[in-house]
N, CA, C, O and CB atoms as a CASP TS submission, in Angstrom:
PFRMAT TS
TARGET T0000
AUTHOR 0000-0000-0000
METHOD Language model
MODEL 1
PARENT N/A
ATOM      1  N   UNK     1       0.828  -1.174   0.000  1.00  0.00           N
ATOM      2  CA  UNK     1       0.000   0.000   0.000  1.00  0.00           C
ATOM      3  C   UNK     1       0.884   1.253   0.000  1.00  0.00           C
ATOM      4  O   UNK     1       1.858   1.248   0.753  1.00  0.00           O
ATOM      5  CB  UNK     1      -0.949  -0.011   1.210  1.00  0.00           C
ATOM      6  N   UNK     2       0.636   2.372  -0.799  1.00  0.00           N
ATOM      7  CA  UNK     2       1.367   3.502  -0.971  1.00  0.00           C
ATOM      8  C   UNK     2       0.811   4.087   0.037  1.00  0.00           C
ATOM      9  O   UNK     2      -0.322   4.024   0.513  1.00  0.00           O
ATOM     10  CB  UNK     2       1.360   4.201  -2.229  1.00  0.00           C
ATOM     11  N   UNK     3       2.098   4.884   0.410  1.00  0.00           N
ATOM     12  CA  UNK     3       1.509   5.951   1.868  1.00  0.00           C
ATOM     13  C   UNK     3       0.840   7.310   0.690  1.00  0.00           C
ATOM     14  O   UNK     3       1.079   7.567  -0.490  1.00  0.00           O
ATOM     15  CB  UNK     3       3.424   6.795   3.385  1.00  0.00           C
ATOM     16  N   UNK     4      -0.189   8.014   1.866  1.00  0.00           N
ATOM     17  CA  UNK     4      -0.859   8.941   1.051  1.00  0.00           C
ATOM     18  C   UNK     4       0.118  10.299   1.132  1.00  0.00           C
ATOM     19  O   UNK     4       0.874  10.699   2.017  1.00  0.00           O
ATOM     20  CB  UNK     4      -2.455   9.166   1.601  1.00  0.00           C
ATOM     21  N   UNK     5      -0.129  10.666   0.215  1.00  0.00           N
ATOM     22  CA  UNK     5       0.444  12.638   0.113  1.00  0.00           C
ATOM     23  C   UNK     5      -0.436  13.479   0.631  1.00  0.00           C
ATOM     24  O   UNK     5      -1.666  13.458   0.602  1.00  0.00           O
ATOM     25  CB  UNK     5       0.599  13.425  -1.518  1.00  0.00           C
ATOM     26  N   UNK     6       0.274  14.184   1.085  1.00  0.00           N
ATOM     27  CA  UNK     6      -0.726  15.357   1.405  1.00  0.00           C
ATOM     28  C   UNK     6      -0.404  16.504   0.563  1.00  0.00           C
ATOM     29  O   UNK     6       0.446  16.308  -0.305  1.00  0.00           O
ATOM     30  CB  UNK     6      -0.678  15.833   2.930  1.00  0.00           C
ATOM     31  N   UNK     7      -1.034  17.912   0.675  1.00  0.00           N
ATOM     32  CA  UNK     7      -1.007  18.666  -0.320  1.00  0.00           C
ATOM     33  C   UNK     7       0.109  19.115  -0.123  1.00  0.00           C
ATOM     34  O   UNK     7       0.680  18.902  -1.193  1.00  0.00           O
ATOM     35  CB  UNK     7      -1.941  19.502  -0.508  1.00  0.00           C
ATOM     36  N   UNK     8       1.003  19.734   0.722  1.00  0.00           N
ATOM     37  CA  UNK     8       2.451  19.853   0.767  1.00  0.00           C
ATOM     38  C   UNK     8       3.400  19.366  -0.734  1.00  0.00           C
ATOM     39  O   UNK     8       4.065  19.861  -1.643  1.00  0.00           O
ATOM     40  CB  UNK     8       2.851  18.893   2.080  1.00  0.00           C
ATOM     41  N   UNK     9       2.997  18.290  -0.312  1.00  0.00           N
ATOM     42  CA  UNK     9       4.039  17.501  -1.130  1.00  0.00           C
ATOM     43  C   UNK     9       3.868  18.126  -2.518  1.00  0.00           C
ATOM     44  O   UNK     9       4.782  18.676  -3.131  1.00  0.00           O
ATOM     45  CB  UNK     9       3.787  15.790  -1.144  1.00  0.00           C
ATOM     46  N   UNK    10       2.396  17.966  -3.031  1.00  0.00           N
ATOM     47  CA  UNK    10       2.229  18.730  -4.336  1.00  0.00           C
ATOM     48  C   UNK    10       2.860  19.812  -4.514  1.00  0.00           C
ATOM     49  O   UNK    10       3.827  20.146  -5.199  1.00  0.00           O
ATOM     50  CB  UNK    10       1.051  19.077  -4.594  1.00  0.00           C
ATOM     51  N   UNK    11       2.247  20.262  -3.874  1.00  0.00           N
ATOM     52  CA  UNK    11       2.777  22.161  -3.897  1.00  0.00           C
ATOM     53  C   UNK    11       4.053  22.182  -3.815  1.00  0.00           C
ATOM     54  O   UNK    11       4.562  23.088  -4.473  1.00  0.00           O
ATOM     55  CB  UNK    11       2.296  23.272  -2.549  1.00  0.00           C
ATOM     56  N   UNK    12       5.113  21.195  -2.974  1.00  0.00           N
ATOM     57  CA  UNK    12       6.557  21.260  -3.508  1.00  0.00           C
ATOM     58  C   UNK    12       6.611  20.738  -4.831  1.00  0.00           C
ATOM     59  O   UNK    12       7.229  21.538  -5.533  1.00  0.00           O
ATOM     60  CB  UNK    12       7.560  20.483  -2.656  1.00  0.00           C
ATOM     61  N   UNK    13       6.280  19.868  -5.396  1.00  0.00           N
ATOM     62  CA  UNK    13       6.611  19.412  -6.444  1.00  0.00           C
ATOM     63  C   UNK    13       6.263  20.337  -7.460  1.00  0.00           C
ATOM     64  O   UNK    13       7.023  20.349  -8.428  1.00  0.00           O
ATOM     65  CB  UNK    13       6.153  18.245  -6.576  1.00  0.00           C
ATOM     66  N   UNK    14       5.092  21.280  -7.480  1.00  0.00           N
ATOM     67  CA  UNK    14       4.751  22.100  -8.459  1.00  0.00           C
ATOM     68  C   UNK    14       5.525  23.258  -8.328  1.00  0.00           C
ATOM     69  O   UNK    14       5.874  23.819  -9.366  1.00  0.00           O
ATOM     70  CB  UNK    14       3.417  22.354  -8.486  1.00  0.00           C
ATOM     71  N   UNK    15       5.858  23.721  -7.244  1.00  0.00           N
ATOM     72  CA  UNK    15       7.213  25.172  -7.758  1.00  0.00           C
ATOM     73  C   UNK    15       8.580  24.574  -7.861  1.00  0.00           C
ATOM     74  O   UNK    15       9.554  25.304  -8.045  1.00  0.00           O
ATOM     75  CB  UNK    15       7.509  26.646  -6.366  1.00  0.00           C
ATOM     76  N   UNK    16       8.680  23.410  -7.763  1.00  0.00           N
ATOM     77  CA  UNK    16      10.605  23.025  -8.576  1.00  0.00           C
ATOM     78  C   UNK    16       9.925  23.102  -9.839  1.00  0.00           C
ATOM     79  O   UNK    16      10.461  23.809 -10.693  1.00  0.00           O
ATOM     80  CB  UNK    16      11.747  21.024  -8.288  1.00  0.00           C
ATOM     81  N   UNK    17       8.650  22.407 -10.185  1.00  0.00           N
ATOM     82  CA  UNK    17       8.781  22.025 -11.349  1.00  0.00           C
ATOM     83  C   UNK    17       8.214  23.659 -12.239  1.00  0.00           C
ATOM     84  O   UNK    17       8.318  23.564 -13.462  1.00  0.00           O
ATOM     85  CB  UNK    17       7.855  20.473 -11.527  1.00  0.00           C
ATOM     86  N   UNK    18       7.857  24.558 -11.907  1.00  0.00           N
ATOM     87  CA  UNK    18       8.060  25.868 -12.196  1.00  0.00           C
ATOM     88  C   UNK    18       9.289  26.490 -12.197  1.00  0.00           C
ATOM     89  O   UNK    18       9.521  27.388 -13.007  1.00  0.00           O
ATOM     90  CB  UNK    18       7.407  26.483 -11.495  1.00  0.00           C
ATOM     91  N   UNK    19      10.157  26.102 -11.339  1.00  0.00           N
ATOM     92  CA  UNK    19      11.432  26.760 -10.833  1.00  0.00           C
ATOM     93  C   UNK    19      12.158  26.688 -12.387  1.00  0.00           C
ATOM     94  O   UNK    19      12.397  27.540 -13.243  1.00  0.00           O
ATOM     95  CB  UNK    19      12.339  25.804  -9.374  1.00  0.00           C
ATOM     96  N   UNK    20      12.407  25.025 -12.271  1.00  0.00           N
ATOM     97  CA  UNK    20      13.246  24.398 -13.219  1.00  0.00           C
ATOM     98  C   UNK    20      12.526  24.864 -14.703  1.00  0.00           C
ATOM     99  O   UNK    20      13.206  25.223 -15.664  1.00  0.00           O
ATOM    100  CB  UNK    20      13.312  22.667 -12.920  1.00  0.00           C
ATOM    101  N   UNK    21      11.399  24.812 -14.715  1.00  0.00           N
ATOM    102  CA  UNK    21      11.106  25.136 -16.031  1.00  0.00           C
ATOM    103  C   UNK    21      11.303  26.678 -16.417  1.00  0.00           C
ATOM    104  O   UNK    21      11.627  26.935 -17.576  1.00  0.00           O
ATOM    105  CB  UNK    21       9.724  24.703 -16.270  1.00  0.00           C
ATOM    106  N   UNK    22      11.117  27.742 -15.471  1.00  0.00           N
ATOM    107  CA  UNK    22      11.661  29.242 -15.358  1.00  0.00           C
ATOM    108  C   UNK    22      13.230  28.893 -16.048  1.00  0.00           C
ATOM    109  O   UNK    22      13.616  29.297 -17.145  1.00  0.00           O
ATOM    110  CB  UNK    22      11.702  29.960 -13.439  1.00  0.00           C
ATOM    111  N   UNK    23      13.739  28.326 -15.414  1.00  0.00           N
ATOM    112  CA  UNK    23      14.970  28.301 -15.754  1.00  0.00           C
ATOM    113  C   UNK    23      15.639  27.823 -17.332  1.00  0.00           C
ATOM    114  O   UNK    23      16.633  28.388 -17.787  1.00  0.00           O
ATOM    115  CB  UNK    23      15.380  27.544 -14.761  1.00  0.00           C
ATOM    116  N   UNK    24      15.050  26.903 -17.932  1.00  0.00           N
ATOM    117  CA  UNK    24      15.009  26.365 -19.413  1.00  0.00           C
ATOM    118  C   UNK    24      14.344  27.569 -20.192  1.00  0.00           C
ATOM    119  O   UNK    24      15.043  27.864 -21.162  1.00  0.00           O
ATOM    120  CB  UNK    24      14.063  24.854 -19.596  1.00  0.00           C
ATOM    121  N   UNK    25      13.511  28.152 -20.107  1.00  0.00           N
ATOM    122  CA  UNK    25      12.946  29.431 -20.670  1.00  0.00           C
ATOM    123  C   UNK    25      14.022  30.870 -20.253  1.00  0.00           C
ATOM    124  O   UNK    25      13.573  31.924 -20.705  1.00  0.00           O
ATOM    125  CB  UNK    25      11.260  29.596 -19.938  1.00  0.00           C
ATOM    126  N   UNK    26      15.115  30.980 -19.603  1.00  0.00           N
ATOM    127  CA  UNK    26      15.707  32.034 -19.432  1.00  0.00           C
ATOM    128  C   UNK    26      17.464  31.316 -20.227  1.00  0.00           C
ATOM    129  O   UNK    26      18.146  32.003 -20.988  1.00  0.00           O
ATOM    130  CB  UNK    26      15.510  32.571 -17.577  1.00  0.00           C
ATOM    131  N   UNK    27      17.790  30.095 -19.865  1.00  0.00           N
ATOM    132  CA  UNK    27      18.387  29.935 -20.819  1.00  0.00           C
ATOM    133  C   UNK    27      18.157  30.031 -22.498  1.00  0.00           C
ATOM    134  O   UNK    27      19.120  30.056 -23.264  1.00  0.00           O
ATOM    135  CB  UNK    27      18.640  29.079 -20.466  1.00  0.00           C
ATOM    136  N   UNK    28      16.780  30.082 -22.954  1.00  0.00           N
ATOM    137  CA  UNK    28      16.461  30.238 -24.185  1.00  0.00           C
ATOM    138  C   UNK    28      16.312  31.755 -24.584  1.00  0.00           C
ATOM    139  O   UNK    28      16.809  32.092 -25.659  1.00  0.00           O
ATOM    140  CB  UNK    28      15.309  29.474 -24.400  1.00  0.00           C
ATOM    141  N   UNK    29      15.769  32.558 -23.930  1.00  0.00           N
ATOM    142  CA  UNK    29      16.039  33.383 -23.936  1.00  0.00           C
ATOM    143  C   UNK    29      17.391  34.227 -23.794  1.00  0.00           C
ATOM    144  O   UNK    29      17.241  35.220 -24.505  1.00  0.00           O
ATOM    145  CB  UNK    29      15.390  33.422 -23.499  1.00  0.00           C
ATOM    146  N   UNK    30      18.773  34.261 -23.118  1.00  0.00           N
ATOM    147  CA  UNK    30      20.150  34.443 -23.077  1.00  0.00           C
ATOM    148  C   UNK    30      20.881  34.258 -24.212  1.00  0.00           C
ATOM    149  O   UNK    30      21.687  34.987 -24.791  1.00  0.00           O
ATOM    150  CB  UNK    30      20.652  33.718 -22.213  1.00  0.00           C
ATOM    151  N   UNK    31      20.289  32.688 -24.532  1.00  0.00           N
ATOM    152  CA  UNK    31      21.166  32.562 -26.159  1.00  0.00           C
ATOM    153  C   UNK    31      20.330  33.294 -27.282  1.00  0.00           C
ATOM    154  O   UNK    31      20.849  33.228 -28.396  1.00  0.00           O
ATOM    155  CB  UNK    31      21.341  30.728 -26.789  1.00  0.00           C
ATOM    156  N   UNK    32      19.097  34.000 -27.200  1.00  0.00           N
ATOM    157  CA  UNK    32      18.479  34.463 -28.309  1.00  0.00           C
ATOM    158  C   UNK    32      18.713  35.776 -28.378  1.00  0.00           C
ATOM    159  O   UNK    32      18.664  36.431 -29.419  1.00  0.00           O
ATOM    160  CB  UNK    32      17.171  34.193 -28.364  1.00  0.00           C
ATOM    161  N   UNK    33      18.984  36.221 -27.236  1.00  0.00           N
ATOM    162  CA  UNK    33      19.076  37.305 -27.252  1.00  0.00           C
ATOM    163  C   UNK    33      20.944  37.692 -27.809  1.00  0.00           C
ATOM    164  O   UNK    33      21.183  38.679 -28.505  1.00  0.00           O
ATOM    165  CB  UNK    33      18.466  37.699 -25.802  1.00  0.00           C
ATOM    166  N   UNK    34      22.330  36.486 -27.227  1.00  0.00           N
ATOM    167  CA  UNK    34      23.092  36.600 -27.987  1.00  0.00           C
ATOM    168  C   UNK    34      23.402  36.503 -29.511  1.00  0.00           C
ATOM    169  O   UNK    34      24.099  37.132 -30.308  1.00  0.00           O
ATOM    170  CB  UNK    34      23.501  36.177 -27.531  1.00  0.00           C
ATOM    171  N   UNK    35      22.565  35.427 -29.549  1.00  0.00           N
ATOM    172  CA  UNK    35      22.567  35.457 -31.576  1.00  0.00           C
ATOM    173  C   UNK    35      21.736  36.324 -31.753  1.00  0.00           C
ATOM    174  O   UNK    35      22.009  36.736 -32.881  1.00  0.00           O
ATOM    175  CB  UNK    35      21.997  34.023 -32.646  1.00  0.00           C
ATOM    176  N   UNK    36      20.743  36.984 -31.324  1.00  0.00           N
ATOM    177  CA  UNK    36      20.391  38.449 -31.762  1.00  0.00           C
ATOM    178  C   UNK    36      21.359  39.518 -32.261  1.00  0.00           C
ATOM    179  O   UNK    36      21.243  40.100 -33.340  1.00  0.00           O
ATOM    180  CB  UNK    36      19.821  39.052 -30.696  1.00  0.00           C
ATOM    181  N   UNK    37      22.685  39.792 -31.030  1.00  0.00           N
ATOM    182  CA  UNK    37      23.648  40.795 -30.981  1.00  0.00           C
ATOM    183  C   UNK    37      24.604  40.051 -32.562  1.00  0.00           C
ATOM    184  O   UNK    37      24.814  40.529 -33.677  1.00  0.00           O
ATOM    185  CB  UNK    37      24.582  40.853 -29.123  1.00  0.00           C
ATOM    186  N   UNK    38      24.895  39.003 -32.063  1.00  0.00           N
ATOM    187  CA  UNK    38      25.362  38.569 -33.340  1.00  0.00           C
ATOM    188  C   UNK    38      24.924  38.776 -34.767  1.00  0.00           C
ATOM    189  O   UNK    38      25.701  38.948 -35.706  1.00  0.00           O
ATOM    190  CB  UNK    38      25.349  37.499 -33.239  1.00  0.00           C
ATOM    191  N   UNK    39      23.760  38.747 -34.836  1.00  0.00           N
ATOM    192  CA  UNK    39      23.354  38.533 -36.192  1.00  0.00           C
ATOM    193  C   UNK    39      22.935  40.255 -36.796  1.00  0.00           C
ATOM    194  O   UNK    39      22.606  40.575 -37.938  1.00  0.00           O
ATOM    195  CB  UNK    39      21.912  37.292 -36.176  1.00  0.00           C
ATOM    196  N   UNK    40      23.093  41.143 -35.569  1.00  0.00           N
ATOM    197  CA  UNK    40      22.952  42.231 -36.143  1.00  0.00           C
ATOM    198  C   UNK    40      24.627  42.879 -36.422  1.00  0.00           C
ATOM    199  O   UNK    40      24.906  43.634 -37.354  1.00  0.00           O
ATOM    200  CB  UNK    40      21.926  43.081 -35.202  1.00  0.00           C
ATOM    201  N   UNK    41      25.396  42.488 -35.607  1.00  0.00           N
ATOM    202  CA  UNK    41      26.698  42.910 -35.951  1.00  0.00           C
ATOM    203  C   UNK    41      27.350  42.172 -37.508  1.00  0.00           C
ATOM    204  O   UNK    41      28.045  42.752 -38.343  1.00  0.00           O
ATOM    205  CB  UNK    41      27.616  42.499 -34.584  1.00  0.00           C
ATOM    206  N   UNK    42      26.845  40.682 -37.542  1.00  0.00           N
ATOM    207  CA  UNK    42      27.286  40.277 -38.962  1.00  0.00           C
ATOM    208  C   UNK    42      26.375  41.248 -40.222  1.00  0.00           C
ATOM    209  O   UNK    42      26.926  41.449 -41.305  1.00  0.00           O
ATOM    210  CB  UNK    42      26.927  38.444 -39.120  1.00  0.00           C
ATOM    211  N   UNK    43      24.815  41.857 -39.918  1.00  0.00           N
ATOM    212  CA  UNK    43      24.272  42.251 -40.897  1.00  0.00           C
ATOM    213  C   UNK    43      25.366  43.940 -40.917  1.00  0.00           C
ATOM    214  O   UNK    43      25.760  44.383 -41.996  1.00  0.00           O
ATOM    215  CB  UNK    43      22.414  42.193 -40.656  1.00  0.00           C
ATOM    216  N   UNK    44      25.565  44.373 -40.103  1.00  0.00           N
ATOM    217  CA  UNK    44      26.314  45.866 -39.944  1.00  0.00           C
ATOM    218  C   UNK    44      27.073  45.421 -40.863  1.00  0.00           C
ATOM    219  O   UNK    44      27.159  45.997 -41.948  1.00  0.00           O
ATOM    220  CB  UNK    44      27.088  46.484 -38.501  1.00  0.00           C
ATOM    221  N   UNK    45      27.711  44.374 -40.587  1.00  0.00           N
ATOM    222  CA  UNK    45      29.362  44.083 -41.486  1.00  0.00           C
ATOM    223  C   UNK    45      29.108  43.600 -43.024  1.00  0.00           C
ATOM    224  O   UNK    45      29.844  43.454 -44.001  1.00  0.00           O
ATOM    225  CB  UNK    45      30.428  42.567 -40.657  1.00  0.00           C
ATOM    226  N   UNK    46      28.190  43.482 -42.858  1.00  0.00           N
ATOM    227  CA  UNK    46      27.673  43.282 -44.315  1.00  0.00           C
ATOM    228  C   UNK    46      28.316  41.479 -44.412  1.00  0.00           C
ATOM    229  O   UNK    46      28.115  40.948 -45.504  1.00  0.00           O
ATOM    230  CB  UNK    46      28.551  44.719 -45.708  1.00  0.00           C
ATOM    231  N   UNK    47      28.858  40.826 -43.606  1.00  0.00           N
ATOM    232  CA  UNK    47      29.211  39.284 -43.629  1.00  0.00           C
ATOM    233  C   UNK    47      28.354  38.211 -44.352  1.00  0.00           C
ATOM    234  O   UNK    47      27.137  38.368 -44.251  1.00  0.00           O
ATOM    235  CB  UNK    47      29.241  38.827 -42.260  1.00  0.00           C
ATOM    236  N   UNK    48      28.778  37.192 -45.034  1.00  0.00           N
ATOM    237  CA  UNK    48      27.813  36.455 -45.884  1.00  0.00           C
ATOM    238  C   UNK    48      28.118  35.557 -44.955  1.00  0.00           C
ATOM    239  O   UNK    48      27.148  34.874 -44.627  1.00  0.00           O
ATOM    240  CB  UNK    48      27.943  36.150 -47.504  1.00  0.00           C
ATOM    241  N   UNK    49      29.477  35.219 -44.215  1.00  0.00           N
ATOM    242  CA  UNK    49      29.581  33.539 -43.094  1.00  0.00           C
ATOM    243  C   UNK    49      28.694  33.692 -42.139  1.00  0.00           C
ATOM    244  O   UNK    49      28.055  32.648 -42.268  1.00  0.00           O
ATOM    245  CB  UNK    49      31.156  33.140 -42.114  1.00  0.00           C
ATOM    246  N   UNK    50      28.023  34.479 -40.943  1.00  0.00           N
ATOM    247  CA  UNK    50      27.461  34.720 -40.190  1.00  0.00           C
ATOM    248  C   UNK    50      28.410  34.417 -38.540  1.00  0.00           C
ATOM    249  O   UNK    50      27.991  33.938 -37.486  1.00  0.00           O
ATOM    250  CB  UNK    50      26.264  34.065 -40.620  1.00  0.00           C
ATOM    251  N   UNK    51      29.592  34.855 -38.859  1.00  0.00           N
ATOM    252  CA  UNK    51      30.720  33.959 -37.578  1.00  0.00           C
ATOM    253  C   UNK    51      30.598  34.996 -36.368  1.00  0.00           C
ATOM    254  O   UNK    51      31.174  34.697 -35.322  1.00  0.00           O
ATOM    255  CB  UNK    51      32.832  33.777 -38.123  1.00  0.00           C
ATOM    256  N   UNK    52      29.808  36.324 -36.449  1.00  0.00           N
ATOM    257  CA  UNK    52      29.048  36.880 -35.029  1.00  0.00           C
ATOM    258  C   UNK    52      28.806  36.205 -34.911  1.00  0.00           C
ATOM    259  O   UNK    52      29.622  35.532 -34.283  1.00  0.00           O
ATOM    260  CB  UNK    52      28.150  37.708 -34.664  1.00  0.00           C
ATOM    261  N   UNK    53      27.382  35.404 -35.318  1.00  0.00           N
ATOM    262  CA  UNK    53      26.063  34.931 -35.064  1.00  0.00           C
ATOM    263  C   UNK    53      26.425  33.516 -34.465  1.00  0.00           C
ATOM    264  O   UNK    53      25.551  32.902 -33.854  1.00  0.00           O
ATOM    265  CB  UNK    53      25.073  34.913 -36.431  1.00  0.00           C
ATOM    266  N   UNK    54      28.004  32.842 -34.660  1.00  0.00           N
ATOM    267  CA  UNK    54      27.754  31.964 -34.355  1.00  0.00           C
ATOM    268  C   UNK    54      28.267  31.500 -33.382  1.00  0.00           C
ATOM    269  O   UNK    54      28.071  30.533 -32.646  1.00  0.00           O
ATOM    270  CB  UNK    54      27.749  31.483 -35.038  1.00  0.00           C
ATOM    271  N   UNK    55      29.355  32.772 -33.501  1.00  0.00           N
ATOM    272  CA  UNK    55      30.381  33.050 -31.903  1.00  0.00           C
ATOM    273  C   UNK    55      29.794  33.760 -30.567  1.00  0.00           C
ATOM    274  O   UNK    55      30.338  33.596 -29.475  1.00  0.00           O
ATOM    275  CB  UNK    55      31.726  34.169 -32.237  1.00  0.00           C
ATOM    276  N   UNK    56      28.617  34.578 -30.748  1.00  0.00           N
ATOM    277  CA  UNK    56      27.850  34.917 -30.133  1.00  0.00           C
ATOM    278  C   UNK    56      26.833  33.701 -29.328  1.00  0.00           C
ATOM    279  O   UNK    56      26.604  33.298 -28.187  1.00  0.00           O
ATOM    280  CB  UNK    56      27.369  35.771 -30.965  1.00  0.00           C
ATOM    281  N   UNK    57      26.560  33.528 -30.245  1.00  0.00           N
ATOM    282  CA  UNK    57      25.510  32.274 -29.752  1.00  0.00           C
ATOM    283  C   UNK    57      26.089  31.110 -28.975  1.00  0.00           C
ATOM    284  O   UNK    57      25.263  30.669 -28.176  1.00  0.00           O
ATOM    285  CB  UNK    57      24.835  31.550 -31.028  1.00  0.00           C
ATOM    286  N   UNK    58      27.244  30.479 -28.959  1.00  0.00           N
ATOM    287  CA  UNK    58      28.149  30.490 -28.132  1.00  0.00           C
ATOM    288  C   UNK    58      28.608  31.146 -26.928  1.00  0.00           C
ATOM    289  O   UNK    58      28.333  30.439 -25.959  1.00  0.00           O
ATOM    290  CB  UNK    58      28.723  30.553 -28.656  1.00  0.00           C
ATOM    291  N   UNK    59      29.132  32.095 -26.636  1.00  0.00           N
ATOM    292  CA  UNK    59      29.157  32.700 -25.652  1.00  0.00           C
ATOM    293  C   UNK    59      28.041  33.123 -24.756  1.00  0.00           C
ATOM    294  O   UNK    59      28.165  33.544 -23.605  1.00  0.00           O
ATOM    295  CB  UNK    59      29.703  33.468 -25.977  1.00  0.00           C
ATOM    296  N   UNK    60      26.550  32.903 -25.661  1.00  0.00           N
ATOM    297  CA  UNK    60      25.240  32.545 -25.154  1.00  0.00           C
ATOM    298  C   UNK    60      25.238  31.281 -24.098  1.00  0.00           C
ATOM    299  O   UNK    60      25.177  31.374 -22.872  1.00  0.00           O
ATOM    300  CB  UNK    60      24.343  32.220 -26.401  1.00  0.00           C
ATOM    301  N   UNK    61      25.287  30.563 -24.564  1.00  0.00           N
ATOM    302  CA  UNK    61      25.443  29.028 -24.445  1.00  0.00           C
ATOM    303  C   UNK    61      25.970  28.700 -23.169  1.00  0.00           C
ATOM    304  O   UNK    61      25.361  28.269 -22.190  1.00  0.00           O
ATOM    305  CB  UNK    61      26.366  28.412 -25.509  1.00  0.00           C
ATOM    306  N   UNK    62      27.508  29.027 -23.335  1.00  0.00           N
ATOM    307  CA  UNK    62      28.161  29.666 -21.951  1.00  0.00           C
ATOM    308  C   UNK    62      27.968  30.688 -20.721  1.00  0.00           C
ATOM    309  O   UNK    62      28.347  30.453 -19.573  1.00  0.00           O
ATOM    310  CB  UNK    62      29.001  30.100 -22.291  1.00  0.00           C
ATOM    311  N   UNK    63      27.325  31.849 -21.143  1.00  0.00           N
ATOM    312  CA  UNK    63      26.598  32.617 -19.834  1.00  0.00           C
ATOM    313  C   UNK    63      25.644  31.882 -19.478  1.00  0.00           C
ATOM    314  O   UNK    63      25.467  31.898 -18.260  1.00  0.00           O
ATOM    315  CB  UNK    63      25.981  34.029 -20.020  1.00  0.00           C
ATOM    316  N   UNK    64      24.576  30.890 -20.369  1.00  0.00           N
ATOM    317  CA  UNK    64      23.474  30.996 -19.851  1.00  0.00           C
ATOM    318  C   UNK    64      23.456  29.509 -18.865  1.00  0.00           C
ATOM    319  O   UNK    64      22.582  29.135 -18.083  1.00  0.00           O
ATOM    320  CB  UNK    64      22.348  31.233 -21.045  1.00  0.00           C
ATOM    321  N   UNK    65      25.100  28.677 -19.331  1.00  0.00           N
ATOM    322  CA  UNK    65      25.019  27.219 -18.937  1.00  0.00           C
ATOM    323  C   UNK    65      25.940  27.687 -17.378  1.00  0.00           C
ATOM    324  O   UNK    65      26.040  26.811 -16.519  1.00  0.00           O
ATOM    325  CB  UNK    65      25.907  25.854 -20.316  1.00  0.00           C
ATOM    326  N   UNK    66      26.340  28.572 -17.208  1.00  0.00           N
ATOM    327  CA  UNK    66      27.327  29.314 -16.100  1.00  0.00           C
ATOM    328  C   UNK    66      25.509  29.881 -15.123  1.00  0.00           C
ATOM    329  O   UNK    66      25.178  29.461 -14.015  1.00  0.00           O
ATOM    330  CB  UNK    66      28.816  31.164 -17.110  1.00  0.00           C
ATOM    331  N   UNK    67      24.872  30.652 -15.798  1.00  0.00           N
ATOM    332  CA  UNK    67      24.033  31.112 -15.029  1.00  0.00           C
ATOM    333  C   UNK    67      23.103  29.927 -14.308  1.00  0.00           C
ATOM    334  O   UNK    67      22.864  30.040 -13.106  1.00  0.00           O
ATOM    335  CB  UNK    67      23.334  32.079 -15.812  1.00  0.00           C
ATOM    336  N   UNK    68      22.556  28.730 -15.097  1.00  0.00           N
ATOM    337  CA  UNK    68      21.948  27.844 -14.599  1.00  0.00           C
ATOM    338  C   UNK    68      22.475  26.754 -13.861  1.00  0.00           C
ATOM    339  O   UNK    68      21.687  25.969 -13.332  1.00  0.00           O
ATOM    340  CB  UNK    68      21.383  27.516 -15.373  1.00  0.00           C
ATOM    341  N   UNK    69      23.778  26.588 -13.745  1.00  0.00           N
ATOM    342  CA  UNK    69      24.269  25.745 -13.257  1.00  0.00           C
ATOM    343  C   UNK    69      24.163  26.649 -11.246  1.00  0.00           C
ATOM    344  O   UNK    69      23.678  26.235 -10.193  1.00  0.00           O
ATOM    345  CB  UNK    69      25.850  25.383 -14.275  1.00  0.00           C
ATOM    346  N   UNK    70      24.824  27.824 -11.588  1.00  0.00           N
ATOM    347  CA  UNK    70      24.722  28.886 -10.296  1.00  0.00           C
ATOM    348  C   UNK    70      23.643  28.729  -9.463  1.00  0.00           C
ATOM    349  O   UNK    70      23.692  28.349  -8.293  1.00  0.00           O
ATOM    350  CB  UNK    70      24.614  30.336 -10.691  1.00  0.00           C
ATOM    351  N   UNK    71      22.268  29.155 -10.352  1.00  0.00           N
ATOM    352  CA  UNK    71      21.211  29.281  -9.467  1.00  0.00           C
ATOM    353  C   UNK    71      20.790  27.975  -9.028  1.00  0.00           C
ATOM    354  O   UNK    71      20.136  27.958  -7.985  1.00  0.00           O
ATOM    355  CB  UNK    71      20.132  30.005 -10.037  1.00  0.00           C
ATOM    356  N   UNK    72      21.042  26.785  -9.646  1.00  0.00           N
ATOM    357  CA  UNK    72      20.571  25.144  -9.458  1.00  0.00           C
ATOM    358  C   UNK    72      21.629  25.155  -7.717  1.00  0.00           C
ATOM    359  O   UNK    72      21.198  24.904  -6.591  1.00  0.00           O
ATOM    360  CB  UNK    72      21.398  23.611 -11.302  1.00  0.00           C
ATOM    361  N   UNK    73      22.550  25.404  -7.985  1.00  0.00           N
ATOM    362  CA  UNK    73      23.642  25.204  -6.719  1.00  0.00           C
ATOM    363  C   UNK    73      23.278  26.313  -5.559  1.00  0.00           C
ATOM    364  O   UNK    73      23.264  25.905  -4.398  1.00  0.00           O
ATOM    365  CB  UNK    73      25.413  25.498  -7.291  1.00  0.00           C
ATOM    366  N   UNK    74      23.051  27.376  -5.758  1.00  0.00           N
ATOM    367  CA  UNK    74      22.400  28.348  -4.482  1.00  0.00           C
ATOM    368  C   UNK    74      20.986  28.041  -4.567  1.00  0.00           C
ATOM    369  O   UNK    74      20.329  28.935  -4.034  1.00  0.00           O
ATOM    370  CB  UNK    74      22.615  30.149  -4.629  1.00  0.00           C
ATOM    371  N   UNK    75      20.347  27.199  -4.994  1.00  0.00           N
ATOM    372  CA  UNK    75      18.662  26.600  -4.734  1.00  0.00           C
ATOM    373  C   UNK    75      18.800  25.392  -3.216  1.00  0.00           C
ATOM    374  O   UNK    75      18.083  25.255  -2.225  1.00  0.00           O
ATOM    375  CB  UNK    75      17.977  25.402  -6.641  1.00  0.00           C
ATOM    376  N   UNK    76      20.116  24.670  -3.688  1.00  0.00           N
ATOM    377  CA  UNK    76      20.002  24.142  -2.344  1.00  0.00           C
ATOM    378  C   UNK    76      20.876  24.242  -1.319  1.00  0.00           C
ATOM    379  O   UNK    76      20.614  23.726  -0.232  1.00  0.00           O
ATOM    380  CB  UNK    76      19.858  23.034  -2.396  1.00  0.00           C
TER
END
């Protein structure tokens, strides 16, 4: 027989699982907003490779995998 839950338990389970999902939506946002900067500095340059856009998006990648790793580690 499974022991019963009480509403506690839910209600924890429903703000990690907000938390964590906040968090996948701000990493998507970080890198969009870097290949944004990118892709307007390759259009300035008039560039046909797009190597802002792709070095940017990168360094996206990296703030945003530096930022989520941070807040996951000061969560507990």
């Amino acid at each position: 027989m499974k022991p019963k839950r009480d509403r506690s338990d839910f209600q924890k389970e429903g703000k990690a699982y907000v938390y964590y999902t906040g968090l996948g939506f701000q990493m998507i946002a970080t890198i969009g907003v870097f290949a944004f900067i990118g892709y307007k500095i390759d259009m300035a340059k008039k560039g046909d490779v797009g190597i802002y856009t792709g070095l940017f998006s990168l360094v996206g990648v990296c703030v945003s995998l530096y930022s989520t790793i941070r807040s996951v580690l000061n969560k507990k």
